[in-house]
N, C-alpha and C positions, 0 to 999 in steps of 0.2 A: 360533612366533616368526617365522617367515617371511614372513608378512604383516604385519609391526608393524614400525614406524621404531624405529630405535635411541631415541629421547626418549620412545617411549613405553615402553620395558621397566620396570620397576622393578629394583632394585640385586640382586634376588636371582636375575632375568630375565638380568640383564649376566653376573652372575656366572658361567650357567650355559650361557651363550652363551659364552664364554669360555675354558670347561674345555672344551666340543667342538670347540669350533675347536682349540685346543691337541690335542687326542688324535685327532684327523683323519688331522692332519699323520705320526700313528707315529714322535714322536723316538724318539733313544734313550734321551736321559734328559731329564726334565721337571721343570722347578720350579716348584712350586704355593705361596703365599704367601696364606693362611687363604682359601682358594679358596669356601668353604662361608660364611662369619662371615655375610655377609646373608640367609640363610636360616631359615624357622621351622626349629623342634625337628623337626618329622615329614619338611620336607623334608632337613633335613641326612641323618638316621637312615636315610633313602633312599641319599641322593647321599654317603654314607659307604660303603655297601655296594655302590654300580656304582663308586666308582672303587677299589675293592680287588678288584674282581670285575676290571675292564681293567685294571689293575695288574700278577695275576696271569695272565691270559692274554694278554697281549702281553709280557712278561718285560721291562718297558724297566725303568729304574732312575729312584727318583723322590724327591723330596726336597722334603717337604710339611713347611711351618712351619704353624706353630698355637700358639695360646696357651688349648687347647681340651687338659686331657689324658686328655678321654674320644678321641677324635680321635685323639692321638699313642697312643694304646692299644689302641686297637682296629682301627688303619690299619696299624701299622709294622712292621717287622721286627726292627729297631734304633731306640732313641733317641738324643737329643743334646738333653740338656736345660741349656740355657742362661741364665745368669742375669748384668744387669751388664753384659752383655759379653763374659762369660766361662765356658769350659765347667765345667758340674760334673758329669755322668755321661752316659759313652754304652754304651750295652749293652739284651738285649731286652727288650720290655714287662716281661717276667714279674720278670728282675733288677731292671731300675729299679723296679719296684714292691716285691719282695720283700727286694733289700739295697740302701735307698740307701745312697749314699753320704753325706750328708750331712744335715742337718736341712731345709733347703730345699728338696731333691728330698723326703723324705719330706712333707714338708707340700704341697707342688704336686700330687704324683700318688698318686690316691688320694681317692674320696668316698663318704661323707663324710672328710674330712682328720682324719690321724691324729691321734691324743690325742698330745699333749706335756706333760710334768710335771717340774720339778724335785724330784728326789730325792734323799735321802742313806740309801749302803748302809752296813749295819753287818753285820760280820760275825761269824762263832763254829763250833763245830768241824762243819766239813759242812754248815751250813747259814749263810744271812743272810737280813736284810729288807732290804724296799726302802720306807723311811720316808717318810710326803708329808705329813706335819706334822700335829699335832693329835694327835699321838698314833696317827693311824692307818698301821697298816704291815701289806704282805705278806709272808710267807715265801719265798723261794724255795732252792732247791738251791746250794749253794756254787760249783756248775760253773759256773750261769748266768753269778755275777757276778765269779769270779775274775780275767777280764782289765781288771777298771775297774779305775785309780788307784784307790790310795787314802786320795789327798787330790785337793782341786779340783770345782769343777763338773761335775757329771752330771745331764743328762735321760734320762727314758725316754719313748721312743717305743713307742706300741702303738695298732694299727690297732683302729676297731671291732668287727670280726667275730673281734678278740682279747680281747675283754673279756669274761666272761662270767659273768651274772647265776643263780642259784638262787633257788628259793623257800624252802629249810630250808637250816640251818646246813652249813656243809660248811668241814672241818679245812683251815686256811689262808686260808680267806676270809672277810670284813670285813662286819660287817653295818652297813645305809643305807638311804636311801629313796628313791623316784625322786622327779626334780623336777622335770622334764618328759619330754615322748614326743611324739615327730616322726612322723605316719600316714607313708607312704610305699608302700602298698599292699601291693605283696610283701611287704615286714617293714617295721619300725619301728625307730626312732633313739631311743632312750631315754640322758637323762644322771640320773647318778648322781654323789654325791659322796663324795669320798674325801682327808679331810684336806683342805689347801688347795687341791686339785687336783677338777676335774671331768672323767668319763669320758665318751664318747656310749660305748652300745654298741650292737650292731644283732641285733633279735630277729625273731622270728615274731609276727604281729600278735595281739595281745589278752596277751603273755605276760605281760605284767604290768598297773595301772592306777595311774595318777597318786596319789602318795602312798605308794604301797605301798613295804612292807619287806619288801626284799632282800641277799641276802648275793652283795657281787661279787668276783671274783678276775682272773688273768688267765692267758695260755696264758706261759708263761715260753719256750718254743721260739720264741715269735713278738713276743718282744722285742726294743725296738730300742733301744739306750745312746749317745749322743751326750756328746760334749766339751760342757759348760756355757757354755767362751770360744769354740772356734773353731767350734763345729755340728758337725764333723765325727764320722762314725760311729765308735765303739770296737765293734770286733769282737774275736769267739773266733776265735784261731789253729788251734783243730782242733774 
């Protein structure tokens, strides 16, 4: 870049010119403001990995927006994910992905983005389903669902790599077909239907083929239950 006028860079040129001038200087603390967005894919996945790498060997503090939450995931130490105007959850990658708070963090972070479904729980002694119309319901453990209302709107929340597909019948799970399948080389994105509700879930490539019958269930430990009005997460107390 040293021999080339500033009109000649292109946006991703500026950009990068930009982040070094800024980390030259050794602030203390540095704010970055989607410092990477005019970059291809392979240079971001680059320039994502040198400035976590000077990040952590100059120990300044730094505070990088992005509307990118592969980016805020695999950069940060802490989030602050903001919506509106307003905060909805700050804590580390692994919490904000593992307990949102709310339906709109669970749907931002995280891809593919979580299945969301409207539910209604019916319970009975030690055990209840989780109904999604048409007749079709899962079982789960009466502990799972204990802390819902029970009355009012309930969604559930479950991440793909929670959904999970069999080829033979298995006690508590719902047999279906696929109705489509996302390649994605490492694994695949396969949706399934379930009641009024469709699942992606995320398999090993070839596990199943389009059309095929399958029986799908879900990990009930890695369920997520949301207020129907407000978003907000209903959690177990212990």
């Amino acid at each position: 870049f040293l021999n080339r006028k500033p009109s000649a860079l292109s946006g991703g040129d500026m950009q990068r010119v930009a982040i070094g001038r800024a980390l030259v200087r050794r602030p203390k603390a540095l704010l970055m403001d989607e410092p990477i967005g005019a970059l291809d894919a392979k240079l971001r996945e680059q320039m994502r990995a040198e400035i976590k790498r000077l990040h952590i060997s100059r120990g300044s503090t730094s505070v990088y927006v992005t509307h990118d939450q592969i980016e805020a995931m695999s950069l940060a130490d802490r989030i602050v994910v903001m919506h509106a105007g307003l905060l909805q959850q700050v804590g580390a990658p692994e919490e904000v992905y593992n307990r949102p708070a709310n339906l709109f963090v669970a749907q931002f972070v995280g891809s593919p983005v979580m299945n969301v479904s409207d539910i209604a729980v019916e319970g009975g002694a030690g055990a209840a389903v989780l109904a999604f119309g048409q007749g079709a319901a899962l079982p789960v453990e009466s502990g799972h669902v204990g802390h819902l209302p029970g009355q009012g709107a309930v969604k559930l929340g479950i991440r793909p790599e929670a959904v999970l597909l069999r080829h033979a019948p298995v006690p508590g799970f719902v047999e279906t077909a696929v109705s489509n399948i996302e390649p994605l080389g490492s694994h695949e994105i396969v949706d399934v239907r379930l009641g009024d509700a469709t699942l992606r879930a995320r398999v090993e490539p070839g596990f199943v083929g389009g059309g095929q019958r399958v029986w799908v269930g879900i990990d009930p430990e890695r369920a997520h239950f949301f207020d129907g009005n407000s978003g907000m997460a209903l959690r177990r107390t212990a």
